[in-house]
N, C-alpha and C positions, 0 to 999 in steps of 0.2 A: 287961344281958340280962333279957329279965322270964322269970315265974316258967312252969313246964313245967305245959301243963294236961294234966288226963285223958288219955289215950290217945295221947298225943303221942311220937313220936322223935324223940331230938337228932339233927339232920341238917342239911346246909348251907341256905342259904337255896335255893340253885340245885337240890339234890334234891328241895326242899320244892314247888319250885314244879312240877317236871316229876311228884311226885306225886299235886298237884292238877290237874293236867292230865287224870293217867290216870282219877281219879276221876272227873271230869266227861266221859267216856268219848272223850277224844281218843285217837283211833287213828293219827295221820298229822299230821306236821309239816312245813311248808317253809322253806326259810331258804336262806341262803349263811351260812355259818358267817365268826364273829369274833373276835378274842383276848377284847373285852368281855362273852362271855359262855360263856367256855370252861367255867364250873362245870356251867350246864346242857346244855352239849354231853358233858361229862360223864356226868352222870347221866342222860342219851337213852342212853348206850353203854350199862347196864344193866337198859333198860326194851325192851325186844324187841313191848311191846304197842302200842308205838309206834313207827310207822316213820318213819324221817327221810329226807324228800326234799329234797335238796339242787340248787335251780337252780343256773343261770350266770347269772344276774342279780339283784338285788332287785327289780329292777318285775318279773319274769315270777316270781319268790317268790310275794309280796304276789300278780298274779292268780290263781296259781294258787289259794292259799287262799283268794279269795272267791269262785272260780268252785265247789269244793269246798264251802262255805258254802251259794251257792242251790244245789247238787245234795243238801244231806243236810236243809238246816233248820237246821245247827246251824254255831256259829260257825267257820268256817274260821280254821285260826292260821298263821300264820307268823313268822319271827325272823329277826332282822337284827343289823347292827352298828350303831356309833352314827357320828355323822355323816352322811356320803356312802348310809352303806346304810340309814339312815334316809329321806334324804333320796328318794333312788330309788323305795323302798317307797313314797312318798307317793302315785303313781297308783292304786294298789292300794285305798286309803283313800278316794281321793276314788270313783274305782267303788262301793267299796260304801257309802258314801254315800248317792248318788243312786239307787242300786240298791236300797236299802234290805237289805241282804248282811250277816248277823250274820260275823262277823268280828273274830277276836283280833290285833294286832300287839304281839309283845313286841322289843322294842328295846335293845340293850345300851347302856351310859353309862358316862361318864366316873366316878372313885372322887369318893367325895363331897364328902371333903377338897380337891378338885380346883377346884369350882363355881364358877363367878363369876369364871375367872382366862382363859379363850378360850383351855383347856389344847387336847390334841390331838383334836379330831372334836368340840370339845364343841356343842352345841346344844339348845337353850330345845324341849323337844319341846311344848311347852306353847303356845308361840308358833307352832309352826311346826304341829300339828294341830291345835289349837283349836279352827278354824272349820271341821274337815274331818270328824272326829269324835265321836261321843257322850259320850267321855267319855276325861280323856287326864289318866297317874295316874302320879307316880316311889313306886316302895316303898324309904324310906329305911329300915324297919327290917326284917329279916329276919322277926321274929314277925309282920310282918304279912298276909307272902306268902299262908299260907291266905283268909283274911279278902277281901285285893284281887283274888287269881282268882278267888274265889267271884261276888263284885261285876261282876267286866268280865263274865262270862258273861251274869248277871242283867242288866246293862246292853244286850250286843251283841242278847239276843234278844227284849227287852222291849218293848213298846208299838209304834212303828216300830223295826224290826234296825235295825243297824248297826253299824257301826266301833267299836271299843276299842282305845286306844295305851296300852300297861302299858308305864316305862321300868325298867331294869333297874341301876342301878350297878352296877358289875364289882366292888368292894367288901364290897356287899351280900350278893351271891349268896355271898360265902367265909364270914359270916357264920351262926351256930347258928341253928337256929330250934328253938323248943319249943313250937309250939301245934298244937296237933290239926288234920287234915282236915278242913274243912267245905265242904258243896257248893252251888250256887246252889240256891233254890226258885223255881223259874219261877209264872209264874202261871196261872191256870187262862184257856183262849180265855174270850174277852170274848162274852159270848151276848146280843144285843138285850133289852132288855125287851118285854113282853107287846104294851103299852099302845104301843110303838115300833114295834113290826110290823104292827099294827092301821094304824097311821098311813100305811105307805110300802102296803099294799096298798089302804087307799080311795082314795090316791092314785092307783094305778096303775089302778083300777077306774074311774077318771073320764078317762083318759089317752083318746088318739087316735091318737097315734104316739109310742110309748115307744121310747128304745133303754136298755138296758145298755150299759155301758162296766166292765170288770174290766180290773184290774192289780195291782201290787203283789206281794212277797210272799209272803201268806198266804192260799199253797194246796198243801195238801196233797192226797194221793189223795182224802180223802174230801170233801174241799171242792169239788173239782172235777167229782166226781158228783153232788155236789148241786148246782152249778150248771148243770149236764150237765137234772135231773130238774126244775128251776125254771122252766128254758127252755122245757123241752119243755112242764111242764103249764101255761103261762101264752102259751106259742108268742109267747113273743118275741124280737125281733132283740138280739144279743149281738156285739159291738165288742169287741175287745181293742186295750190301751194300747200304747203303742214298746213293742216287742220283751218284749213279754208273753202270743206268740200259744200258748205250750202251757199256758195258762191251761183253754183247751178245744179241744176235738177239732174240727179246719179244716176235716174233711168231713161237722162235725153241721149236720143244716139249717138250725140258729138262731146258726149262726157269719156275719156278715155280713163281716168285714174287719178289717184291724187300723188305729190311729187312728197313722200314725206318719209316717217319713220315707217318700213317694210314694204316699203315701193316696190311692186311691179318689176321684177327683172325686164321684164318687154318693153315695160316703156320706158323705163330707164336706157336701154339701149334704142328706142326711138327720140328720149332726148341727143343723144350723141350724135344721131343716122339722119337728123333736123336740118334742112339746109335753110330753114329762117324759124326764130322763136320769137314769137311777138308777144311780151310780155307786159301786162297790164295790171298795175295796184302793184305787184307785188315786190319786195324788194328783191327775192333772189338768193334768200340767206344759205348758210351751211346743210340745212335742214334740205330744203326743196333742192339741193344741187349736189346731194352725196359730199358732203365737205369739200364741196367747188370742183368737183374732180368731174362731174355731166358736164359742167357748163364751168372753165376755168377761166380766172381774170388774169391780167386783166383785158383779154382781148378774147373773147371766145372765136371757138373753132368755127360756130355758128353762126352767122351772121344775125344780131341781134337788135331788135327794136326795142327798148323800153319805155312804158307811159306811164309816171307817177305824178304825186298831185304834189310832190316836194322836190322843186329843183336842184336841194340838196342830197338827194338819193341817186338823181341821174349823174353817172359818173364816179361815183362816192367808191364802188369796187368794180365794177364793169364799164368798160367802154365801149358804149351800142355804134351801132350805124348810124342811127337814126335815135334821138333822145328828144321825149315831148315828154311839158309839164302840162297833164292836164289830172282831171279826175278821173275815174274810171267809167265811171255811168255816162260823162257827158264826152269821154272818147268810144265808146263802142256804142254809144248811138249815132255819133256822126260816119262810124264804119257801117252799121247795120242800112245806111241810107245808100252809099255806094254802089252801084251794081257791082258783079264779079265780070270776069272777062267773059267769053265765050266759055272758053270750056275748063275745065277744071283738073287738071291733070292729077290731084291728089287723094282723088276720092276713094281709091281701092284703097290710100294709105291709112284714112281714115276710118273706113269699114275693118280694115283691120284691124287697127289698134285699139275699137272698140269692141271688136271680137277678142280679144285677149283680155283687155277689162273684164268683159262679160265671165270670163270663164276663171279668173283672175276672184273671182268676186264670190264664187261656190265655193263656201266651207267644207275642206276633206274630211275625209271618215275618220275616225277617231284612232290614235295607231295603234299597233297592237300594246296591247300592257299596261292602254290607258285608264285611270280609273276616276273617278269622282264626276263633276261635273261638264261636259263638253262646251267652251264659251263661242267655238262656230256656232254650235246649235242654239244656243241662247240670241246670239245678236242673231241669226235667220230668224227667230221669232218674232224677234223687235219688229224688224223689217216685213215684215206680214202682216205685224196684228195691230202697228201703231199708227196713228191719222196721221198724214204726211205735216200735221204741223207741228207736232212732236217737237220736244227741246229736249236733247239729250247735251247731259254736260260731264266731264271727266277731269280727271286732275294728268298725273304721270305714272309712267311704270309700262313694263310692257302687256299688260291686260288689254290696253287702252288699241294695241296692232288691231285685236278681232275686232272692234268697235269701229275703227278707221276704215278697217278691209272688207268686213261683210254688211255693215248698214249702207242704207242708199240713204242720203238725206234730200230731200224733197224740195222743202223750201228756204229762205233767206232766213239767217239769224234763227237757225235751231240747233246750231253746233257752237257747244259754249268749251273749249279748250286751249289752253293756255300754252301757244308756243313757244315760250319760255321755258316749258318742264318744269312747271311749281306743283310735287305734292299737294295734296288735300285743296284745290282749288274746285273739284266736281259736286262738294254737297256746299257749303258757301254758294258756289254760283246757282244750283239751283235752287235755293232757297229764294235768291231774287228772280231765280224766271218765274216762279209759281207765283211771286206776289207781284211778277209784271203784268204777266199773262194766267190770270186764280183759273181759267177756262182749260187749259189746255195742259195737256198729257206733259209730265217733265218728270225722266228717268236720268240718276243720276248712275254711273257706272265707276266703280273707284276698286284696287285692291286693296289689300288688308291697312297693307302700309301706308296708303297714299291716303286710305280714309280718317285711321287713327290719326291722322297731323292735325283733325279740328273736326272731330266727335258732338263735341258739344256744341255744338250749332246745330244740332238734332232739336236741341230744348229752343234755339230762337224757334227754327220752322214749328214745331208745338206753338207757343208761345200767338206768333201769326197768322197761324191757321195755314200755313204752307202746306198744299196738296204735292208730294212727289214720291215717287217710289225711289229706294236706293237699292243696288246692287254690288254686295261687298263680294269680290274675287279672290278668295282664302286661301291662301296655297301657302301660308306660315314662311312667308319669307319677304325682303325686299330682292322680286323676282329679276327687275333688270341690272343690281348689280351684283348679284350671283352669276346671269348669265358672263356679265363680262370679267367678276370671278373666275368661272371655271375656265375661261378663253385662255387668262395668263396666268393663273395659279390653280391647276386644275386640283380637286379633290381636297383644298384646304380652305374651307368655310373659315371664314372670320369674320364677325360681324355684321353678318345678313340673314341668319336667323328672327323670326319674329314670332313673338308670344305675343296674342292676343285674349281679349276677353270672351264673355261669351256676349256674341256681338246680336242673338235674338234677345237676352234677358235687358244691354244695357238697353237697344232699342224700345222695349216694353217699358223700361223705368221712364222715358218719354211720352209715353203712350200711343205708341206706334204699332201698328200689326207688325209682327217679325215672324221669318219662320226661318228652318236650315234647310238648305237642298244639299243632296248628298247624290244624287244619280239624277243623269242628263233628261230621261224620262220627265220627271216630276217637275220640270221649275214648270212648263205651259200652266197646269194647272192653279200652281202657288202662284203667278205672277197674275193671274184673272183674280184667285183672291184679295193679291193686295190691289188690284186695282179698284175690285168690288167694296174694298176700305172705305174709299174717296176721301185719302187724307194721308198722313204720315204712314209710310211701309218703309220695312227694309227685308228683303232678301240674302242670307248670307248663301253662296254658292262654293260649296267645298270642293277646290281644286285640283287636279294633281301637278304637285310640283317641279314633276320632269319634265312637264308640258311647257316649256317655255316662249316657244313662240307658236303659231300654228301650223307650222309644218317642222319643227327641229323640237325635241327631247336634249332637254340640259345636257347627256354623255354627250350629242353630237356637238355642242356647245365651242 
């Protein structure tokens, strides 16, 4: 056992750790509890600063805490068991990931004595996160617990977020620890140099048709009004990346579109017709670039600026002109202070191409032959009748296009979706916005398919008191890969059929208001009652399933 420093109390490993927790100001835990790490479930019993939310699942755990993570900035945690609940969790991981979602996963393990023998649950968490997360760590001695939570913190929120797997031996945690609290030191935002800003704005002073592109993220409030105030005094057009549209406000005039799945033909050919892309946070991925074909590596046609807050991403598939590691808030603040030159030769290009948004952005009439529910006219309703702080969150599937194309999102961190394309990730995450923010309006939107992946997390929100409406998209099928079914094997269905339940009664067994909408008339009325609830709703909207995207029917598929 080493030696007790300064200010330390003898405590178990497992109290040790849940009081570095508190220190780094965790408020809220999720897990499905394990016998692997009953010390720290323990020592939660007597920490009241911390609340433990307990799902029915590990994968709707793990989303919950990364959805928790992009809503505060700060690492969302969650606990599991080892083995099986390890293994579960691992969607969770690969989301924030790609998401870039600072996020803790602490994991119980087999006793140490144990290793190497394919005792009960055992698993190589080393092998099995590796390639998923930023840094994946077993604390074999007790003193060191301070130390390695200190570290994942520093880790999940440093340079690009992400992922941290902390394992736990079950051993360990019964074990003394004597070393003092110590807390991560984060680093100060990364602010461009002088001589770096000079750089991207003679650039953009010789430009012709510049766009912006933001993602990623790092943005907070104040990042966000300064790209809000960048826009405006330089009156440029502004792109947001996959499902990174509350980057800025969808009703500023310098919002042109988002760069994602059912992109804007228009502006996708003003990505191409770009003679500088200054892009910021975001990495650039397959998603925002039509599988690299707008914007190809590794030397775009474009002339291209990149500003990430990980030196490792500059360069990593694109080689810009100009490549700065900074953050995003604290590089378009030092833009928004710049004057622009005299005159601004691209302003008609930008009145344009938000004139195409605008009109880009009006859900069409329903086509002929359509029947059941219209999801243009649902999501226009959102969009009219919701407080602009609304948190709307979704998992995958192509339901998810109307939700991207016809809401306007308002503010920072109310768009909770998983660039990834992980199923069932939309009622998970909302179940952590309502008990982030218990005030405020949070609709979750899912199809049939995408819902069924973690149903039972209907009973955590019960459970919590989680206030949110759900919106299930019934059209008896998993609809995006029938569409790209019928593209290469047309008219031979296999496997994409879906039998569901009756999804108002299982709702009800929760004790949730539930009703069926069956014609596009009725949901206004049905979604004011589940509002008038103030608590658990679900809405099932009967779809029709030729409707596949908003403007194409499966035949044209």
């Amino acid at each position: 056992m080493s030696e007790t420093t300064p200010g330390a109390v003898a405590r178990s490993g497992g109290r040790a750790l849940v009081d570095a927790l508190r220190l780094h100001g965790v408020d809220r835990v999720f897990c499905v509890p394990g016998e692997s790490y009953l010390e720290v479930l323990d020592a939660l019993h007597d920490t009241p600063e911390i609340a433990l939310v307990v799902a029915k699942h590990e994968g709707g755990a793990a989303n919950m805490a990364e959805a928790d993570g992009k809503l505060t900035g700060r690492p969302g945690i969650c606990m599991v068991t080892r083995g099986p609940g390890a293994t579960h969790a691992s969607v969770g991981v690969h989301i924030a990931q790609q998401d870039s979602t600072p996020m803790i996963l602490f994991v119980g393990q087999i006793a140490r004595s144990h290793r190497g023998r394919e005792a009960f649950q055992e698993v190589d968490y080393q092998a099995l996160f590796g390639s998923l997360a930023k840094w994946v760590v077993e604390i074999d001695d007790a003193a060191r617990v301070p130390e390695i939570v200190a570290r994942a913190f520093q880790a999940a929120c440093s340079g690009r977020p992400g992922p941290v797997v902390v394992s736990l031996p079950e051993d360990m945690l019964l074990e003394p620890c004597t070393r003092a609290d110590c807390a991560a030191v984060l680093p100060a935002p990364m602010v461009p140099a002088a001589g770096l800003v000079d750089g991207i704005v003679q650039r953009l002073a010789r430009a012709q048709r510049p766009l912006v592109v933001v993602g990623g993220p790092d943005w907070d409030d104040a990042g966000r009004q300064a790209l809000s105030r960048f826009a405006a005094r330089w009156s440029l057009p502004v792109a947001c990346a996959f499902r990174r549209q509350d980057v800025l406000d969808n009703l500023d005039e310098h919002y042109v579109g988002h760069m994602s799945l059912g992109m804007n033909p228009k502006l996708a050919q003003r990505v191409r017709d770009a003679d500088l892309i200054l892009a910021i946070g975001t990495r650039l991925g397959d998603i925002v670039t039509d599988g690299y074909t707008l914007i190809e590596p590794p030397r775009p046609a474009q002339p291209l600026i990149h500003i990430h807050a990980d030196a490792g991403e500059l360069g990593r598939v694109y080689q810009p002109e100009l490549a700065v590691v900074a953050h995003a808030g604290a590089a378009v603040a030092a833009l928004a202070d710049r004057p622009p030159p005299g005159t601004l030769p691209w302003q008609d290009w930008t009145r344009q191409a938000r004139t195409e948004h605008e009109a880009f952005s009006l859900p069409p009439e329903p086509a002929a032959g359509h029947r059941g529910v219209d999801l243009g006219s649902v999501v226009a309703h959102l969009g009219r009748t919701l407080p602009p702080d609304s948190i709307l969150t979704n998992g995958a599937g192509n339901y998810s296009v109307w939700l991207h194309r016809f809401y306007a999102y308002r503010r920072g961190r109310t768009e909770l979706a998983p660039t990834c394309g992980a199923m069932g990730y939309g009622l998970p995450a909302a179940v952590a916005a309502s008990l982030r923010h218990p005030g405020r309006q949070v609709v979750c939107m899912a199809g049939d398919g995408c819902f069924l992946m973690y149903p039972q997390e209907l009973a955590t929100a019960a459970e919590y008191g989680a206030r949110l409406i759900v919106l299930v998209a019934n059209n008896g099928m998993y609809g995006t890969i029938r569409m790209h079914q019928e593209r290469r094997h047309p008219g031979r269905v296999s496997g994409t059929r879906l039998q569901g339940p009756d999804y108002v009664m299982l709702a009800r067994s929760f004790g949730a208001h539930a009703e069926r909408i069956e014609q596009t008339e009725d949901f206004a009325a049905a979604f004011a009652r589940a509002q008038a609830a103030q608590g658990l709703a679900l809405l099932e909207l009967v779809t029709d399933p030729l409707q596949i995207t908003p403007q194409m029917r499966l035949a044209e598929a």
